[in-house]
N, C-alpha and C positions, 0 to 999 in steps of 0.2 A: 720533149726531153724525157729520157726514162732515168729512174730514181737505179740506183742499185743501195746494196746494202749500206756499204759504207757511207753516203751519202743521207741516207736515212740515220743514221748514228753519230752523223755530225750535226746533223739536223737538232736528234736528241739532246746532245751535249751542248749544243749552243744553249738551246733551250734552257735546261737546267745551270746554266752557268748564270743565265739571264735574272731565274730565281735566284740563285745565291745574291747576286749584285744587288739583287733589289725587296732582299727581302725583307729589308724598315718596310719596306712602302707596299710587299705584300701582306704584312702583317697589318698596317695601322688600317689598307682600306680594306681588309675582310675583318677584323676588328669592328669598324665603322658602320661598316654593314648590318653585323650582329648586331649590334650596339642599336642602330637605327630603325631593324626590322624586329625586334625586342621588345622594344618602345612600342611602336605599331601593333606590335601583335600582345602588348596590354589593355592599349587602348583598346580593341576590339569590343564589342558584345558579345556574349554567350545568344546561340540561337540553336533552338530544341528541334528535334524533327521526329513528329509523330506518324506510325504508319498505321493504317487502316487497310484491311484486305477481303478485299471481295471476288465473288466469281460470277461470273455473265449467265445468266438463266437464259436465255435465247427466245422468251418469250412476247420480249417485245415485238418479235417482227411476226407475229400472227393478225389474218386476217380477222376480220371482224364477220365478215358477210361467209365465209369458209366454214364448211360444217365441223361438227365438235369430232368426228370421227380423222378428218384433215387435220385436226389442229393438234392431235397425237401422234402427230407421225413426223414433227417438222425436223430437218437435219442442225444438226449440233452445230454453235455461232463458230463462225469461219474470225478471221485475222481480219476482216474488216469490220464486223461486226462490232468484234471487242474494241477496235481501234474506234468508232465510232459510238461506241457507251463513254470511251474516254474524254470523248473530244466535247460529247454531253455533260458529262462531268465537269470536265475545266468549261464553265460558261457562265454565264452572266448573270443568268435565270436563280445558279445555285449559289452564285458567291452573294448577290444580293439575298435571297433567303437565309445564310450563316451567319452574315451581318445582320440580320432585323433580329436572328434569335441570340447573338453571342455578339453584341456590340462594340468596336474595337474603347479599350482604355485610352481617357484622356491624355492627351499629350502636355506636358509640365511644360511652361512657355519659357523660351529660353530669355534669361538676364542675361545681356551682356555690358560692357560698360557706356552705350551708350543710353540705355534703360536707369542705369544706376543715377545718368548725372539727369537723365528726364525726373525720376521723381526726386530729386534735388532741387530741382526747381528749374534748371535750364528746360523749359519748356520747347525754344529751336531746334533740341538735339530728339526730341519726341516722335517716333515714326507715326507716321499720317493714319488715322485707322480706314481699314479700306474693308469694306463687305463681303463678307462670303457665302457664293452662292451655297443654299446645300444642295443640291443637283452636282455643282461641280463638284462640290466636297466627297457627295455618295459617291462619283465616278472613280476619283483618286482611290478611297477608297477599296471598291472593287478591285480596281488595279493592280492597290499593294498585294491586297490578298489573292488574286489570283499568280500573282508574283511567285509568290512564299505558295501555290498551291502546283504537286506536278500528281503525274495518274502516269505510271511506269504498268506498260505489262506485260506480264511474264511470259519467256518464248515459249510456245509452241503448248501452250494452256491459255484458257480462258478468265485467266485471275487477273486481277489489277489490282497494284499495292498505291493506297493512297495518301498523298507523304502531303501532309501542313507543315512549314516552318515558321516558330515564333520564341517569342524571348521569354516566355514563361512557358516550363513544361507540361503546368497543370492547361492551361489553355491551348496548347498545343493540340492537346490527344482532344480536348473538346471540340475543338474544330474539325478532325480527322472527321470524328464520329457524328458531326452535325451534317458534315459533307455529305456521309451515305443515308442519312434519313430525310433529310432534305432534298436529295436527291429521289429519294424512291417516293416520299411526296408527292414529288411532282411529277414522277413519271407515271404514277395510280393517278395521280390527275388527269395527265395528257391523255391515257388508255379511257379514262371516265369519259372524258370528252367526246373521243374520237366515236366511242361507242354509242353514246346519248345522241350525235351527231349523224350515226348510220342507222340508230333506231326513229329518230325521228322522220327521216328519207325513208324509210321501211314502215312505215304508220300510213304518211302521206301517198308513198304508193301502192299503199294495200289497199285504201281507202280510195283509190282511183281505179284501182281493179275491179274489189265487189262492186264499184258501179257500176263498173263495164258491164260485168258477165248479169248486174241483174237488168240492164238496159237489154244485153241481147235475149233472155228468157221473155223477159216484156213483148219482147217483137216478134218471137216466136211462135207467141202465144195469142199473140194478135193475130198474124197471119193464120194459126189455124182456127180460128174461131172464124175468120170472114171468108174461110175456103170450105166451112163446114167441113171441114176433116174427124173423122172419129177418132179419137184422142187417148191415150189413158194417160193420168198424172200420176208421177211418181220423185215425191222433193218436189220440188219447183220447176222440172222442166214435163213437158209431153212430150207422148211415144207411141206410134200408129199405131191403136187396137187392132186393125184389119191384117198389119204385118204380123201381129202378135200372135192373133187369132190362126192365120196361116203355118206359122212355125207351131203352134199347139197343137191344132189340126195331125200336121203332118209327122211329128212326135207319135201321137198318139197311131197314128194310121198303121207307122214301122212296129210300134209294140204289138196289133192286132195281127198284122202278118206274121210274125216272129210265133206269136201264141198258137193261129192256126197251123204250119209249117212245124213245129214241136209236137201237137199233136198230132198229125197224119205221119212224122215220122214215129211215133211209139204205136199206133196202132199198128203199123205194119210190122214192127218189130215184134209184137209181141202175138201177131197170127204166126207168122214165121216160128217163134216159141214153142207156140202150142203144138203147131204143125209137127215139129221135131221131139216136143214132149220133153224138153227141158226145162227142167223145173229153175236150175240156176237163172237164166234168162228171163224166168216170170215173176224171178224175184227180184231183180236188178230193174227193168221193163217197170214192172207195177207199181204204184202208187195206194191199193188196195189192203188194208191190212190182212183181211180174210183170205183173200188173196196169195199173202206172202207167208200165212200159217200154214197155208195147205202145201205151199210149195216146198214149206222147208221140212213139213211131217215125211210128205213122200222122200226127199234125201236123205231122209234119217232113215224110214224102213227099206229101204234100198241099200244102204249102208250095210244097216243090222243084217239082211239074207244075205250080203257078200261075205260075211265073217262066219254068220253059221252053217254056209255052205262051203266054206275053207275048213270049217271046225267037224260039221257030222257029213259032208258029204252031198250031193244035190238028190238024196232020195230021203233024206230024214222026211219025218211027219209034221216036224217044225217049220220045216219049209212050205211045206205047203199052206198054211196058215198064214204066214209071212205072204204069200204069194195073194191069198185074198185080200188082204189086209192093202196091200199096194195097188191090188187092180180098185177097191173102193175109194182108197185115197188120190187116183187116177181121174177115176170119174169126177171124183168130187172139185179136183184142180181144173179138168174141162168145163165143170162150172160156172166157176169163180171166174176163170179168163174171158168167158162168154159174157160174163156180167160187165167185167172190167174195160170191153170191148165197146160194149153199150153205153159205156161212160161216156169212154174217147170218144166217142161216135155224137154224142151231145154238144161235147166240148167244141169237135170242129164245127157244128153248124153255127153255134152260137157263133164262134168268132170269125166264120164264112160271112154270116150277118154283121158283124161288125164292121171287117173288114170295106163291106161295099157302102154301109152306109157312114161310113168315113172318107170315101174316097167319092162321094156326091157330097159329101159339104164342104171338101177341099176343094172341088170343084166350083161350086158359086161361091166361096171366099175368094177364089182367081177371079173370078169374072168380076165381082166385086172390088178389087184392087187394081183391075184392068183399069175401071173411071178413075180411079183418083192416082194416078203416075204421076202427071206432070206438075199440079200445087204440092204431091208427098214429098219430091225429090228438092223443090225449092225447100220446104219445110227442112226437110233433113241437112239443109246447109243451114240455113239460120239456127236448126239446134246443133250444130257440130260447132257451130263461133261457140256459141254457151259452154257448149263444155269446153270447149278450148279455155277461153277466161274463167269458170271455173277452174280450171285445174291451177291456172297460171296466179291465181289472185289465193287458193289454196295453200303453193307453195311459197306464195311471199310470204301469206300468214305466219306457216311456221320458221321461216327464217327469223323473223320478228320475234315470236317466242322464244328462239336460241339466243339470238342477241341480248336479249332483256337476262335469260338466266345466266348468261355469261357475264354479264357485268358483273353481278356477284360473287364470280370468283375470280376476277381480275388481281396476279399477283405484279412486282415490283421488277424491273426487267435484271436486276442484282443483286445477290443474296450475301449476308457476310460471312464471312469464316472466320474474324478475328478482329476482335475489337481494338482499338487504339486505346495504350496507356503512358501514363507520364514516363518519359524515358529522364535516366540517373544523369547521364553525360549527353553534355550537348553536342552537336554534329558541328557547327562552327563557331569557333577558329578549331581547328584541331590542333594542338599545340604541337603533338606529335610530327606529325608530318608538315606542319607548319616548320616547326624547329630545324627537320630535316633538310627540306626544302629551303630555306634560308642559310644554313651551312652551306647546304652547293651553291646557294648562289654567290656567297660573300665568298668564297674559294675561286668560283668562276670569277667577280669582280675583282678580286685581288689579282689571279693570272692576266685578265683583261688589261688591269693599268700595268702592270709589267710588261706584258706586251708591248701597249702603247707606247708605256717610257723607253721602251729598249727600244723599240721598231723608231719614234719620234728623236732619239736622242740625238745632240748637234756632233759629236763626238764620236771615236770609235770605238766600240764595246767587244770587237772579238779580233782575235791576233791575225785570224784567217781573211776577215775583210780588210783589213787595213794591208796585208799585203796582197788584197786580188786589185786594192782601190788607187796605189804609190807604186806605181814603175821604178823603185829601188829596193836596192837588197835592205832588209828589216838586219841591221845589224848588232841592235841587242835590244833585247825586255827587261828593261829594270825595274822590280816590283816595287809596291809603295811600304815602305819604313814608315814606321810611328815614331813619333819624339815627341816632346811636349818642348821641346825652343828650338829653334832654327839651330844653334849650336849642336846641340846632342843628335841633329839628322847630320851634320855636317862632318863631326864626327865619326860617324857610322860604319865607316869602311874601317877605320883606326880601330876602335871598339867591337867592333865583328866582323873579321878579317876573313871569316867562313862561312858566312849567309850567302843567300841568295843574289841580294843586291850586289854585294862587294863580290862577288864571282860574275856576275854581269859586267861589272865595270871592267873588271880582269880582262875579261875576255875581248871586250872592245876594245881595250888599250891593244892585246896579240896581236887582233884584226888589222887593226891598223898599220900596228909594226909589221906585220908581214906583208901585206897588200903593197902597202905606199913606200917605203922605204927600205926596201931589201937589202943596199950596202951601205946601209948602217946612215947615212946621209941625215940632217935634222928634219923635224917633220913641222909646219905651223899650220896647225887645226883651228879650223871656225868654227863655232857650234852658234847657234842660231833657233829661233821655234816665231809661230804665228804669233805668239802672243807674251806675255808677261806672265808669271806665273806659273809657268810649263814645267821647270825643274833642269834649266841648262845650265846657271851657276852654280846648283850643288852639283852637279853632273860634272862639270869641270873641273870642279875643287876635286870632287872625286877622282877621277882622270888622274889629275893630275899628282893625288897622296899616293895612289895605286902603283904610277912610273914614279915617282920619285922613290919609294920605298923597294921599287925594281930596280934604283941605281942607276936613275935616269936623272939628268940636270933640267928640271922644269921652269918655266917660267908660265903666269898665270896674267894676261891681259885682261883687263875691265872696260870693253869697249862702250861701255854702255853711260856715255856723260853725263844724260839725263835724270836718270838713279840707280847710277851705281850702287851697290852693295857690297862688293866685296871688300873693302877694307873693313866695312862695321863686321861682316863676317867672322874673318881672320883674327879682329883685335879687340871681337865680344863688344862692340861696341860703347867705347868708353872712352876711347882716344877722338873722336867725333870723323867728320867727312876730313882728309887729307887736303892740304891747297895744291898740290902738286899732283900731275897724273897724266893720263897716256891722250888726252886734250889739250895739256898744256906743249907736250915734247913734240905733237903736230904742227900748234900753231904758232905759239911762241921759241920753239926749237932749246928749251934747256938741252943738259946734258942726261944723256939715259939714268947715271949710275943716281942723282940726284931722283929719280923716284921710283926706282925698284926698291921692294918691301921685301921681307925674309918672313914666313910663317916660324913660327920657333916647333910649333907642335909635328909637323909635318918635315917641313926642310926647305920647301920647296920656294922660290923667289916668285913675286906678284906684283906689279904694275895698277893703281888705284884708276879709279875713272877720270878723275880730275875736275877741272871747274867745268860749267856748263857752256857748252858753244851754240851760239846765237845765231848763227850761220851755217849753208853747205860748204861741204870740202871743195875746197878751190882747190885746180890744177897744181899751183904748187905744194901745198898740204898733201894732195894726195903724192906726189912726187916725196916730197918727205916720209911720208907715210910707210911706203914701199921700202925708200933706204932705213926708216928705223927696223923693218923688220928683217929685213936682209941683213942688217945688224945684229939683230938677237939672234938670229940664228947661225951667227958662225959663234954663240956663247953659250946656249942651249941646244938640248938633244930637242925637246920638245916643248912648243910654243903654244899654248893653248890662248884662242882670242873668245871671250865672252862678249858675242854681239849682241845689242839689242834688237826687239822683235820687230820682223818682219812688216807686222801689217801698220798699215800708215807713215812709215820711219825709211830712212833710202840709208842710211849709215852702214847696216850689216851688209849689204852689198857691196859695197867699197870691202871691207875688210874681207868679205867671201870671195870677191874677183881676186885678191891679193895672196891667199892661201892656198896650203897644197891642198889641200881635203877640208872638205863642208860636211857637218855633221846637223842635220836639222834634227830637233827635238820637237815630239809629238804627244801630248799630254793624255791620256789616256781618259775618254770620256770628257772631257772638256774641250780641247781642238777640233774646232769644226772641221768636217770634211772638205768644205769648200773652202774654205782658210788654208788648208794643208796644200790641196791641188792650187789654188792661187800664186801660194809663198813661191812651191816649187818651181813654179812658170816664171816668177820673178827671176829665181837663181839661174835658172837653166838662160834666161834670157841676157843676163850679167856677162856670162862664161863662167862661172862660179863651178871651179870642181867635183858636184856632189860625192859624197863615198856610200851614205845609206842615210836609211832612216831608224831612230833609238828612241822607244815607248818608252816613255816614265810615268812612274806613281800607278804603273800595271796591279790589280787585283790580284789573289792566287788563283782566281777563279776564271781569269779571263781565256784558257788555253789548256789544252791536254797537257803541255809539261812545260813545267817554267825553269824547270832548271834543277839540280842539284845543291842540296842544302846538305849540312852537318849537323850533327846530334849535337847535347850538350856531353858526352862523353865523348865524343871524336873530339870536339874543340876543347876539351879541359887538355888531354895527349898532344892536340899539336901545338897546345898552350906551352906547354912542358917541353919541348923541343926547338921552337921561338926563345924560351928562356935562357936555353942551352946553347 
């Protein structure tokens, strides 16, 4: 089903008409609420919440056996990390550590009054003393505190804010702060351990190692002692002299050639020199210093006649001087190179001589190492195991060494950044938003029971259901009048001629006159309701002051035997119940005029209820019944019968089958739904003429418009013209 607007705005208006109807009982139960959660929220405790803030060093999750250069490089603690220092945190380990150092305050035993009458002396009413483990106790304990303990942390940072709550501020913030020292305690603990733990596996396997490597030197050195091997030691292992000897040999062999080879090439270089008579070349070539003075005088005087033979010309006398002077210092460079020649020439035999008698001792060094091949190459495996576990018992060593110096600078895997201190105001109750929060809810519990009271109510609370609920036309709403005595309501139309009510009545008296009797013929109206109390004899009386003051001849029956009322009505009740009435002119058949009444205030003529009848209407009764009123009505315009209600009682139906028009009265909020549709099923079933249905004792608030009212200044003017 789809809503449209209007619909929704009826919706609204119910709503809010709901609150007005019931706004005692919105008030007292959000009232009650405050009231209740007030109370509660005195009673409370004050409970402090200290924070503590640290941030994750990431250093817990280093290796221990990892070298020190590894352990600087490790990446920054990720989101599980931290979420796992937290979970360290909140544990058992730490809450029992804050407890042994910050012990919780004794608890004050509670008196109650079956304590008071124990030390009175009723000794039966004394609670049995029963044992307590402290095991169990420590556990509780823990509990509470870890309870009152949370570790929040912050997104997308490695911090973690450490919140204790407790009912004293000062030991609040002590417990924050016990939390992170306590905790780094024991995590320098756990790293101490772990470490002492890898150092002592690193002792014991180092100490299986050097036995190894010196078990295998042992057997090394066995084997070459029983293979006569020639040997050289160097540390603790041997190493084949004869290998040695060979690579020294052959060393030396490559430097004698190299030294021969350097000298046959400078001798020839430096024939070549002389040959060409270049002295630059014998100087570069030579090694000689005598040698390299001569070569460099002759450059010089060769020099010097090129300038003064650019300067005087190649016949000067200087020149010629110059020219002996170069051919002596010629001669004398032929010399020297000749000498220098003689050198080179020594040099190569020498290491001609070397040369070969290095390449006969490399030679029986081979042959020499030819015999011992096959125990060398065993040997050289049993010493390759050696240095193998050397190396390997080596490198355990120094891992052992890191380990031991790292212990010493083992830090805390969390650092603080801000200490816990006593906070002013406590975190719970918060009054504030406690307050708040208790407002809405006493507002939501007070709409709640209006709800329910509207939604649950036996009665009809809106003008709109009551005609979706009565297949008859709603013929008036008569709102509810105040009076403080049944007279002054009864009155009411007389006294405010211009209200609300008394223009409802108005109106329903037109209706009727125009509906049911259009040429002018008399009318005898039932009014009738489920129940007692409805409001159908001031409804009537009304009626009927409304047409008689319209200049209509009314007459007012009191069908109701049982308890009647309308004479104490009429006569203020002072004259008491009448003997005579409209039970008596049924059964006993007096004469009518003998108990028709006259109101003085109104005008109008009334019929009392009479004595009580003991019996149902008998066929002749009701035959009589039919001829009294066919009677009154060729004497009255309008006959109004005041039946009694409907449920339990068969009377009003006799008088409703007998009538032109049935008006059933519906009580507003008080007549049950089920009642209403019941009644009507009755009338309908009688042949009872219904004409509508008339709400009394209606709210202002039960309908978008109830009708049209007068000022106090309209009604003073039509006061004024009434007079007139």
């Amino acid at each position: 089903m789809s809503w449209t607007a209007l619909d929704v705005g009826l919706v609204i208006r119910q709503t809010m008409r709901a609150f007005l109807r019931h706004r005692m009982l919105f008030a007292l139960t959000a009232l009650g609420v405050l009231v209740a959660g007030g109370a509660v929220m005195l009673t409370l405790k004050p409970r402090y919440t200290a924070t503590t803030t640290v941030v994750v060093s990431g250093r817990a999750q280093q290796d221990p056996l990892a070298p020190n250069g590894q352990q600087q490089n490790l990446a920054p603690p990720d989101d599980e990390l931290v979420s796992t220092e937290a979970a360290m945190i909140h544990s058992r380990d730490v809450a029992a550590a804050v407890l042994a150092q910050l012990p919780p305050p004794p608890v004050p035993p509670h008196v109650g009054m079956r304590d008071r009458l124990c030390h009175m002396g009723l000794g039966f009413l004394c609670h049995a003393s029963t044992p307590v483990d402290p095991e169990v106790q420590r556990e509780h304990e823990e509990d509470a505190f870890l309870n009152n303990l949370t570790i929040t942390p912050e997104p997308r940072t490695q911090i973690l804010d450490i919140n204790v709550v407790d009912g004293n501020p000062q030991r609040a913030a002590a417990l924050a702060n016990a939390v992170v020292t306590n905790y780094q305690r024991i995590a320098l603990a756990r790293q101490t351990a772990d470490i002492n733990h890898v150092a002592t596996w690193l002792d014991n396997r180092t100490a299986a190692l050097r036995q190894r490597w010196l078990d295998a030197v042992e057997k090394a050195n066995a084997f070459d002692n029983a293979n006569g091997l020639t040997n050289t030691t160097e540390g603790s292992t041997s190493t084949p002299l004869i290998e040695r000897q060979i690579a020294d040999t052959s060393a030396n062999l490559s430097q004698a050639e190299g030294r021969l080879a350097a000298a046959q090439a400078r001798a020839d270089a430096l024939r070549d020199a002389a040959a060409r008579g270049d002295a630059r070349a014998a100087v570069a070539l030579s090694q000689e210093p005598i040698l390299v003075a001569t070569a460099n005088a002759l450059m010089q005087l060769q020099s010097t006649r090129q300038e003064e033979a650019a300067t005087y010309g190649p016949q000067h006398p200087r020149l010629r001087a110059l020219d002996q002077q170069i051919a002596a210092t010629r001669a004398s460079l032929e010399a020297e190179t000749q000498a220098a020649l003689s050198t080179i020439r020594e040099d190569q035999i020498s290491a001609r001589a070397e040369v070969q008698r290095l390449n006969e001792n490399l030679e029986l060094l081979r042959q020499k190492a030819g015999g011992q091949s096959a125990p060398q190459a065993e040997y050289r495996t049993l010493d390759q195991e050696a240095q193998s576990a050397r190396a390997v018992y080596e490198t355990f060593l120094e891992h052992a060494k890191e380990v031991v110096d790292r212990a010493a600078l083992l830090q805390p895997p969390i650092a603080v950044v801000s200490h816990a201190s006593a906070p002013d105001m406590p975190s719970f109750p918060n009054r504030k938003k406690i307050g708040l929060g208790l407002m809405a809810v006493a507002l939501a519990a007070g709409a709640g029971a209006v709800l329910l009271r509207d939604y649950f109510a036996a009665g009809f609370t809106e003008i709109e259901r009551l005609r979706a609920a009565v297949p008859l036309p709603l013929l008036a709403v008569v709102p509810k009048v105040g009076g403080r005595s049944e007279q002054t309501v009864r009155r009411h139309v007389i006294d405010h001629p211009y209200s609300r009510a008394t223009e409802a009545v108005r109106s329903l008296v037109m209706q009727l006159s125009m509906r049911v009797h259009e040429g002018g013929q008399p009318l005898c109206l039932a009014i009738t309701s489920a129940g007692p109390e409805e409001g159908k004899s001031t409804l009537a009386l009304w009626m009927a002051t409304v047409a008689r003051r319209g200049g209509q001849k009314v007459l007012v029956i009191d069908a109701d035997h049982r308890r009647g009322m309308l004479d104490q009505y009429l006569t203020d009740g002072t004259t008491g119940r009448p003997s005579l009435g409209m039970s008596d002119l049924v059964t006993t058949g007096v004469p009518v005029a003998d108990v028709i009444r006259t109101d003085p205030d109104t005008g109008f003529d009334y019929i009392p209820a009479g004595r009580t009848m003991q019996h149902a209407f008998s066929p002749v009764e009701i035959r009589r019944l039919r001829a009294i009123l066919a009677e009154l009505k060729r004497s009255y315009e309008l006959v109004i019968i005041d039946c009694p209600p409907l449920l339990g009682l068969s009377d009003a139906l006799v008088h409703a089958n007998m009538a032109d028009q049935v008006i059933f009265v519906c009580r507003w909020k008080s007549t049950a739904q089920r009642a209403v549709m019941a009644c009507l099923e009755r009338l309908e079933a009688c042949g009872a003429p219904l004409a509508g249905v008339v709400a009394t004792m209606v709210e202002d608030n039960a309908m978008d418009v109830m009708g049209y009212s007068y000022g106090n200044r309209d009604i003073k003017i039509l006061s004024r013209f009434d007079d007139k």
